[in-house]
N, C-alpha and C positions, 0 to 999 in steps of 0.2 A: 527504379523510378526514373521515367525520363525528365526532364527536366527541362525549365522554360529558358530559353537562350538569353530575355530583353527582361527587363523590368515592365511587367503590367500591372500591378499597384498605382495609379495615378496614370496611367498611359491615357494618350487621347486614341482612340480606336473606330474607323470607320471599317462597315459591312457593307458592304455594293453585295447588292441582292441578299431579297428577301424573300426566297422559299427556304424550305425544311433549314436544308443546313447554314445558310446564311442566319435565320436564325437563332438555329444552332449556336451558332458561335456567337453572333451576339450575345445573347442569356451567359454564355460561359466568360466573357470578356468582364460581363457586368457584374459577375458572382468571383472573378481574380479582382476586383477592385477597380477596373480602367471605367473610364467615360468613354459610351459609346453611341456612337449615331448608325443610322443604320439606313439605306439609299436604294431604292425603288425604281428601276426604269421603267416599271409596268405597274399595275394596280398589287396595292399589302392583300394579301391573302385576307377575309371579314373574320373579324376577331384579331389580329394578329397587331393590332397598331395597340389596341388595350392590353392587351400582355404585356408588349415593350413596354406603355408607359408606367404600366403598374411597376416596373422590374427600376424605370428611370430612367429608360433609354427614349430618346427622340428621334422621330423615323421620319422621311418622307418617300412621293409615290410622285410618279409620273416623269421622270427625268433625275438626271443626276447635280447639282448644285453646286458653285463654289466653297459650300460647309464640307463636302466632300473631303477637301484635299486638307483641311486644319487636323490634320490627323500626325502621330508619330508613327504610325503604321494602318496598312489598309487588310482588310480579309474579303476577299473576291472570291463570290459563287466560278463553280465550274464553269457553269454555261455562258460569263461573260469571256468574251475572246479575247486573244492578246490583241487583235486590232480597233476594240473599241476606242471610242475619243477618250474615254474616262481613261482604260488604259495609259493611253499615250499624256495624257497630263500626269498622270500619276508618276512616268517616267520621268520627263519633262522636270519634276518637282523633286527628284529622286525620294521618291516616298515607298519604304518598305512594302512590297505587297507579298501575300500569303496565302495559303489556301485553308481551308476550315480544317483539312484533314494535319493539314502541318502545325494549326494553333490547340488544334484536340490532341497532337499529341504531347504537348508539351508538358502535361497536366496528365498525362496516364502512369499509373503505378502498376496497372497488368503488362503482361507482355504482349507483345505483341507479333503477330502474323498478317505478313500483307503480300496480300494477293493484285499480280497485275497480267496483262498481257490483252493482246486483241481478241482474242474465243478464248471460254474455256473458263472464263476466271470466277465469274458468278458461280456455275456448278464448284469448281475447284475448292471456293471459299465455304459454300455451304456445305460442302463433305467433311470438308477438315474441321468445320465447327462442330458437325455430326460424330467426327468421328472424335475429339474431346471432349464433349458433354455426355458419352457415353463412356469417359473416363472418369467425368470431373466429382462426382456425387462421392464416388467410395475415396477417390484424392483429396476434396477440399476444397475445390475450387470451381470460380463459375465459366463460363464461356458466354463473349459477347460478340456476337455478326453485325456488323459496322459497315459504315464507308457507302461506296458505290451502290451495293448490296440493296440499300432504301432508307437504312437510319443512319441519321447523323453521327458518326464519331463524335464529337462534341455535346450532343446528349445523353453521353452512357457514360463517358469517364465519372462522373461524378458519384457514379456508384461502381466503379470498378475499384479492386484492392489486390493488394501486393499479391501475385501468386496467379490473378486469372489470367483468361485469356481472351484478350481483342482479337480476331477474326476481322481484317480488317481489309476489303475490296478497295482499289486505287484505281481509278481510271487516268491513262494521262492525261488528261485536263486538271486533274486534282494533284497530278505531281508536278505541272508546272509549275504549282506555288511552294513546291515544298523544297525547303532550303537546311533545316535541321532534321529532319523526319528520321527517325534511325527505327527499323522494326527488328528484332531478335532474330526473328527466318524471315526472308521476302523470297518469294515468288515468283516467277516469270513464266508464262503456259506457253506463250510464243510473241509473233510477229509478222505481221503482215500485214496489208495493205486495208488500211481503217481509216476516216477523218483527216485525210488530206486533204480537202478542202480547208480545213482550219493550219495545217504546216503547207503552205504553199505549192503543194502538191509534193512534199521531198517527203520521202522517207526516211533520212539522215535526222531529220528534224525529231518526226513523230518518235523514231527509236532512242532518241537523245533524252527523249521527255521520259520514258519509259524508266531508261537504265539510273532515274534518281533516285528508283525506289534503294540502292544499293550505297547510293555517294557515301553515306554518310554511317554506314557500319564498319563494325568495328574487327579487330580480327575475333575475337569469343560469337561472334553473331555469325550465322549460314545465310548463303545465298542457294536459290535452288533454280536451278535453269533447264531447260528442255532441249536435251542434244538431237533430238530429232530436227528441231526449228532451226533451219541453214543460218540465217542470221544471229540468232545466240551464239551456232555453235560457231561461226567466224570472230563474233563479239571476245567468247570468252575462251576462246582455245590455249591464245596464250599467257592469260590471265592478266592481261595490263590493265594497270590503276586498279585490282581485283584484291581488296583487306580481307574482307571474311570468309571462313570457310566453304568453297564450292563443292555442292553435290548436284547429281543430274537424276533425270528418270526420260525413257525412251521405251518405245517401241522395238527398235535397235538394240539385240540387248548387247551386241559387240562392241558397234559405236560409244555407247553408254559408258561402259566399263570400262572403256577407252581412254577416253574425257574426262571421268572423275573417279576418286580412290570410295566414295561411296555414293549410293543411289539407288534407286528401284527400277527395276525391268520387268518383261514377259517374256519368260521363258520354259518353255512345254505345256503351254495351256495354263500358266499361273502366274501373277503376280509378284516380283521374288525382293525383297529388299536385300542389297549387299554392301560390307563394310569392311575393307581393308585390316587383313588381320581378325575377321571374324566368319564364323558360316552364314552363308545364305540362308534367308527366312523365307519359306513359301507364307505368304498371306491369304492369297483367294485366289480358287480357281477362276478362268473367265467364265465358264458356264455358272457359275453359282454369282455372277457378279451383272453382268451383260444379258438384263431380260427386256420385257414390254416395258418402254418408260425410260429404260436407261441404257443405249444400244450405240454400236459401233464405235469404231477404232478412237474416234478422236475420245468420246466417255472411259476408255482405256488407259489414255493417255492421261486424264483429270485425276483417276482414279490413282494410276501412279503417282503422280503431282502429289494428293491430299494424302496417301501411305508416308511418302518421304518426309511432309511436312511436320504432319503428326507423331512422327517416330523423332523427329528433330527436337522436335517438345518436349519428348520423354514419355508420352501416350506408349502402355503396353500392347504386346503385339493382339493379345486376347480384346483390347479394344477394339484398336484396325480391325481385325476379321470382323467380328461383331454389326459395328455401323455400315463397312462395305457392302456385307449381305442385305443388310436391311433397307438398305438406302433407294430409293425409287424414283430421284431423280428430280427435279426444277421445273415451277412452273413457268410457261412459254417456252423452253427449252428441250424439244425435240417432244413434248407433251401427248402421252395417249388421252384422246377426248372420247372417243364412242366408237364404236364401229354400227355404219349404218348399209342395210341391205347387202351385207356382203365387206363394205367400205370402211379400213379403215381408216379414220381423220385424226392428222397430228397437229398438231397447234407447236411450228417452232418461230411465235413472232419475235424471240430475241434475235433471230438471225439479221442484225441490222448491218452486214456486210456480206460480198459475193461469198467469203472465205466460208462462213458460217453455214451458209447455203450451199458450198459444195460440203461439209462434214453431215446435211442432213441429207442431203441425196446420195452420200454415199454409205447410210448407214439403214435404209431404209432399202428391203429386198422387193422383190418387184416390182410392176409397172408403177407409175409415178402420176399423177393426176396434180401439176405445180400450181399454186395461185402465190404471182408474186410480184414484188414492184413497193415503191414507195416514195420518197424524196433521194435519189441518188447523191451517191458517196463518192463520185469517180474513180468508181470500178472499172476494172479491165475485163467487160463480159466473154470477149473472146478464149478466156483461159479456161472458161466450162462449157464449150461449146461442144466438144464430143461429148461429155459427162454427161449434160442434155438431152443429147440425140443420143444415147447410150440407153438411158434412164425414166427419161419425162415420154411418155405417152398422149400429153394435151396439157398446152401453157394456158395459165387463164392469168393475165397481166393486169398492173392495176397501179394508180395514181402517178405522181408528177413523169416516172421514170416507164410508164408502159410502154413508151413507143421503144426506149432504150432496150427494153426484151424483147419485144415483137421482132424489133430491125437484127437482133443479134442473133435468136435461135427460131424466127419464125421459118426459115427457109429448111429448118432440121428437124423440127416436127410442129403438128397442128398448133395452132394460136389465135387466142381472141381477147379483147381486149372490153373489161368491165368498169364500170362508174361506178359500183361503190364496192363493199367486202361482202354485202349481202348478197349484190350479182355477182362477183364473182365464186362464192359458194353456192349459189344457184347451177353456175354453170359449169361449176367444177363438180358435183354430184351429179348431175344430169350425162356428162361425159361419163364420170368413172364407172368400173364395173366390177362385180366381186372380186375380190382378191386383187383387187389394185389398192394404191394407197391417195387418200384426199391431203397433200403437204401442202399446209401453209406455210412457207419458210418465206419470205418477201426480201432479203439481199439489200435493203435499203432501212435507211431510219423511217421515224414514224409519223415524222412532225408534219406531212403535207395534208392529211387527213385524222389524226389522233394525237391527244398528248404525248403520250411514251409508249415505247412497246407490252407496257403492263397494258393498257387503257385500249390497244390493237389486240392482244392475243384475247383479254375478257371477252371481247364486243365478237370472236371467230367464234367463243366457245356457244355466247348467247344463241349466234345464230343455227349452231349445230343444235342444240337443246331444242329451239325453236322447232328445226327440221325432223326430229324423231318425236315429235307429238302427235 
C-alpha cells in the first residue's frame, strides 16, 4: 500500500485545472476528507461545475483568483507550465504543488507500473497491461491502464485492491509534480528531443524531469532502462544515486547483457528474456510478433520493454507469449486504416515529434507518400534529411510548421503545401501509386488545428472512409 506523505483529512486543497484529471483529483481530495477548490483558466467542462458542487467542492472559470493560493497544497494539471503566473505565485508563497498522478498515488493499494519515455511509451504501457490481464483472471487479480494513456490515475485507485495492477503512463509534465511517486517497476523506452520549448530548449532539463520516475524507489522495486538509448545508457552506466534493481532490454543483445545482470534481447530472430544465474527464455519469434499494424524495429524494442516489465511482476512466460502474439497494436500509432486503389494508408498522428516520424518512416517498406506538419516542437529537421530523400517519394506539408518541411526537405524530393488534412489527403492520394504507402505521421503536436492527437488521427481516418465510398 503506498501511502500518503501529508495529512489530508482537513487539508485545504486547491486543483488549477479542470479537465479529466484535474478533476480527477479533486473528487479524490474530497472523498480523503480535505476542502477543495478547484480553478479554471478557461471555461468548466457543461456538467462539471454540478458534479463538484454536489460532491462540495467550489470551482471557478475564467482566470485563476487569490482563493487560489489559501491552500496547504496545490494539484496542478499537466498542461499548466512551470512559467505560468499562477506558477510563480505559487512559488513566491512556498505553496506545495503536485501532480494528480503523485496525489493518485498516495492512495493506491495496487502495484504499480509506470511507464515513461519520449516514443514508445503509450504502446509499451498498453502491451504490458495486455500482456497481465491475460494473466490476471486465472491469478486473481485486476489490471488498471492509467495515467497519460487517457484515464485519470485518480479515478481508478478507488477501486483498486491489494494485489492488482496500475498500468501507469507518465508523461514528464506529470513527473514534474511528482515528489513521493514510488512505482514497483518504472520504465524508461528512451530519450530524445521532445517539448523543449516547455525546458528552455535544454535537454538536461527535459531528462531531469524524466529520471523522477525512479527518485524515489526503493532497493526491492526495478528500474528498467533502454540500453540502446545513448542517453540512459550514459545516465546509468555507472549506476549513480541508482537504489533499485536495474535491468535493460535492447536491440543490442551484446550491449544489453553488458549493462545489466538481467533483461530481454533479440537474438536469432526471437525475443530472449535473460537472468544472471538462469537460462535464457525464448518468448516470440519476430515473425510471429512484427505483422500489419505492429511493424518495425522501434515496436521490437516496446515489445522487449513490456516482456521485461511483465516478467518483473511475476506474469508467466505462457502469458508473455500469449498477449505478444495477439496484440495488434495502438490506435494512431503507426495504424493500418484501408488500403485504397493499390494504397496503403497509415494513420501515425501520435507521431508528435521528428523522432517518432523518423521510427514510422523507418518502419514502413516502400515508397512513402508523407502528409505532415503541425505546431512545431523545435525540432532539428535536418537530422532526417537523407531518411527523406531516401524514403519519401512526395511531401504533402500542413499547418503552423509547413513551411518548416517544405524549407527542409523540399529541395530532396517533390513538395506541396495543404490548408487543411482533408487537402492534404486529397493530394497525398492523387500523388500516390499502388504499392506505395499514404503516411500520415505529422512530427509535430496537434494544437494548431485539432484538440490532441486522438481528435487529428479520427478526423485522417473519417476522411479516408469518406474517400473509399
Amino acid at each position: 500500500m503506498h501511502t500518503a506523505p501529508l495529512q489530508i483529512e482537513g487539508a485545504r486543497v486547491s486543483v488549477i485545472g479542470a479537465r479529466r484529471s484535474g478533476i480527477a483529483a479533486a473528487l479524490l481530495m474530497r472523498e480523503q476528507g480535505a476542502s477543495v477548490f478547484v480553478s479554471e483558466r478557461g471555461a468548466l467542462v457543461p456538467g462539471d461545475r454540478e458534479l463538484l458542487a454536489e460532491k462540495g467542492i467550489d470551482a471557478e472559470q475564467g482566470g485563476h483568483t487569490g482563493r487560489v493560493y489559501d491552500a496547504d497544497f496545490c494539484i496542478v494539471s499537466p498542461g499548466v507550465p512551470l512559467t505560468a503566473p499562477v506558477m510563480q505565485f505559487l512559488r513566491a508563497r512556498d505553496i506545495a504543488v503536485y501532480s494528480e498522478i503523485e496525489a493518485a498515488s498516495w492512495f493506491c493499494p495496487a502495484r504499480i507500473i509506470a511507464v515513461t519515455g519520449t516514443d514508445g511509451k503509450t504502446t509499451t504501457a498498453t502491451l504490458i497491461a495486455a500482456i497481465c490481464a491475460d494473466h490476471a483472471l486465472a491469478a486473481g487479480y485486476r489490471v488498471f491502464s492509467v495515467g497519460n494513456i487517457g484515464v485519470p490515475f485518480s479515478s481508478m485507485v478507488g477501486s483498486m485492491a491489494s494485489g492488482d495492477i496500475a498500468v501507469v503512463e507518465v508523461s514528464s509534465y506529470q513527473l514534474e509534480g511528482c515528489t513521493w511517486f514510488r512505482p514497483d517497476i518504472a520504465l524508461m523506452t528512451n530519450i530524445t528531443p521532445d517539448h523543449l520549448d516547455r525546458y528552455d530548449g535544454s535537454m538536461r532539463l527535459y531528462a531531469e524531469a524524466k529520471y523522477r520516475i525512479f527518485s524515489r524507489q526503493r532497493q526491492d522495486d526495478t528500474l528498467i532502462v533502454n540500453a540502446d538509448d545513448p542517453i540512459l545508457r550514459q545516465r546509468f552506466e555507472e549506476r549513480l544515486g541508482v537504489v533499485p534493481q536495474l535491468a535493460a532490454f535492447g536491440l543490442d543483445a551484446g550491449r544489453t547483457r553488458a549493462f545489466a545482470a538481467s533483461g530481454a534481447v533479440t537474438e536469432g530472430g526471437w525475443i530472449t528474456l535473460f537472468k544472471s544465474g538462469s537460462l535464457d527464455e525464448r518468448v516470440i519469434a519476430h515473425e510471429d510478433l512484427l505483422k500489419r499494424g505492429f511493424m518495425g524495429r522501434h515496436n521490437l524494442s516496446n515489445a522487449l520493454a513490456a516482456a521485461l516489465a511483465a516478467d518483473a511482476a511475476g506474469v508467466p512466460l505462457s502469458s508473455i507469449k500469449r498477449a505478444l502474439k495477439a496484440f495488434g497494436g495502438v490506435e494512431h500509432r503507426q495504424e493500418y486504416v484501408c488500403e485504397i486503389d493499390g494504397v496503403i494508408c497509415i494513420n501515425d498522428s501520435k507521431a508528435t515529434n521528428l523522432n517518432a516520424m523518423r521510427q514510422a518512416l523507418e518502419a514502413v517498406s516502400g515508397p512513402v507518400v508523407l502528409i505532415a506538419g503541425g505546431r512545431d516542437k523545435d525540432g532539428d529537421y535536418r537530422e532526417l534529411r537523407d531518411l527523406v530523400a531516401s524514403k519519401v517519394e512526395m511531401l504533402v506539408a500542413l499547418g503552423e510548421a509547413a513551411d518548416r518541411f517544405t524549407g527542409a526537405y523540399g529541395e530532396s524530393v517533390p513538395a506541396v503545401t495543404a490548408g487543411s488534412l482533408r487537402e492534404a489527403v486529397r493530394l497525398g492520394l492523387q500523388h500516390a501509386r499502388r504499392g506505395s504507402t499514404l503516411l500520415f505521421s505529422p512530427g509535430c503536436s496537434s494544437f494548431d488545428m485539432f484538440d490532441n492527437f486522438e481528435h487529428r488521427g479520427a478526423m485522417f481516418k473519417s476522411i479516408l472512409r469518406e474517400s473509399t465510398l
